[in-house]
N, C-alpha and C positions, 0 to 999 in steps of 0.2 A: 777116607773116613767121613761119616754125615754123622751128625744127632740133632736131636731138638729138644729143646726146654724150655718150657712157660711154666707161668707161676698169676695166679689173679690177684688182681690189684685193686682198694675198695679207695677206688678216684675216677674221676672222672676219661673219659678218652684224649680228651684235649690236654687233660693235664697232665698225664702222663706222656701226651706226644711232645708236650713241652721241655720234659724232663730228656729224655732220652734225644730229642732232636739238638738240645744243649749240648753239645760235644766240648766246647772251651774247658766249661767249667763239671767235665763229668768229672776229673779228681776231685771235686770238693763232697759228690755223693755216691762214687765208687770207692770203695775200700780198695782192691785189686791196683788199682792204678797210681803208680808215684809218681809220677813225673808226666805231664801233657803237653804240648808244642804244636801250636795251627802254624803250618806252613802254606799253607796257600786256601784262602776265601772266595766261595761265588760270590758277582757283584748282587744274587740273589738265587737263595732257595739252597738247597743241600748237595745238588752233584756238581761237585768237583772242588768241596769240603775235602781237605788234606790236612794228616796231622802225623807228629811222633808221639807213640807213647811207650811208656816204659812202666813195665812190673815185676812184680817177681815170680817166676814159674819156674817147679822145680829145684827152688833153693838158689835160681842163680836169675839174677837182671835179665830183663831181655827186653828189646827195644825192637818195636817195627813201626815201620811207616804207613798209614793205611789213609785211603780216599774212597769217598763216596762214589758208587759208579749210577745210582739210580734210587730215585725217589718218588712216595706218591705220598700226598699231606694226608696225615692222621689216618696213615695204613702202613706204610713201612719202606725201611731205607733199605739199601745194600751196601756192604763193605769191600774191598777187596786188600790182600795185600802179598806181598812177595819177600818169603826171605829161607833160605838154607835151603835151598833146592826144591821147594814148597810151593802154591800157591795157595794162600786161605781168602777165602769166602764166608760173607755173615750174611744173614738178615733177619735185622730186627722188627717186630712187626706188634701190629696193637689190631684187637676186634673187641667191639662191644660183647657185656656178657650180663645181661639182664642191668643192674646198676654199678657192676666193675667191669674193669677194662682187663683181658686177657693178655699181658704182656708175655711174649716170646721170641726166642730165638731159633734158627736154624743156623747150621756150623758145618762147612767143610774145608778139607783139607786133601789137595790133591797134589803127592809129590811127580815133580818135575824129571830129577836127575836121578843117574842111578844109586848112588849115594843116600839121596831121601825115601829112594823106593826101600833098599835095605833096610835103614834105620826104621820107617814103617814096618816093615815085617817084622824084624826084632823085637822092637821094642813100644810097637801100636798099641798094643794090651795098656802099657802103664798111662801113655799118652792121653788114651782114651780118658779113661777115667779121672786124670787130674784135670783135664779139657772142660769134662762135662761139672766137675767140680766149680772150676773157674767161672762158667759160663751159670751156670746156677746163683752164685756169689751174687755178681755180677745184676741179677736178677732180683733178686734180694734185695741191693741194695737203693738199686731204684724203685724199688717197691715202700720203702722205709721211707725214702724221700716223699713219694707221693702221696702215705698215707700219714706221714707227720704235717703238711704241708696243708696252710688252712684254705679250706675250700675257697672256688671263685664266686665271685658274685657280688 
């Protein structure tokens, strides 16, 4: 499964790379997210940024471990993470857009075992679309952050 979603953002590039490069503290301006856990810090820059988080999807908790696999400043990270016979993949990314910053994401989810390949066939359709729900949210709410947030300067 891939999709993508962006949303424009009336902030600057820098300041939104700010926002979203804050991973500690994204429970504080992600709605979606209960509970954050850095397990493991570069001694500099964003790959091999490791953390738990935890939300709620589809009415029940769920908890995965994900780490940074690659970064370029004020363009965009990658994510990766492993869990139910799954592998998911993000990347969050930022381009200028005349005087807003085009915040988006790309999302896939490639199952592993034969287990996750069924459950994908089954029940992909609903996946889908609470995914793209989440990842929109998500989008949202950094977007909120950045345009409550008083300009630099």
């Amino acid at each position: 499964m891939h999709m993508n979603v962006e949303v424009l953002v009336e902030a600057s590039k820098h300041e939104v790379w700010k926002l979203i490069t804050d991973i500690e503290n994204a429970s504080d301006r992600i709605s979606g997210i209960e509970e954050l856990e850095i397990l493991e810090s570069p001694a500099e820059g964003l790959v091999g940024l490791k953390w738990r988080e935890t939300r709620v999807f589809g009415g029940k908790k769920a908890t995965e471990t994900m780490w940074v696999t690659e970064a370029a400043d004020e363009s965009h990270y990658r994510t990766e993470a492993s869990s139910h016979g799954s592998v998911y993949r993000s990347r969050m990314y930022i381009t200028e857009d005349g005087d807003s910053t085009r915040l988006g994401m790309d999302f896939d989810c490639e199952p592993q075992s034969f287990g996750a390949k069924v459950m994908w066939l089954v029940f992909g359709f609903m996946f889908r679309g609470a995914t793209r729900k989440a990842l929109l949210q998500d989008l949202n709410d950094i977007k909120a952050a950045a345009e409550s947030a008083p300009p630099e300067g």
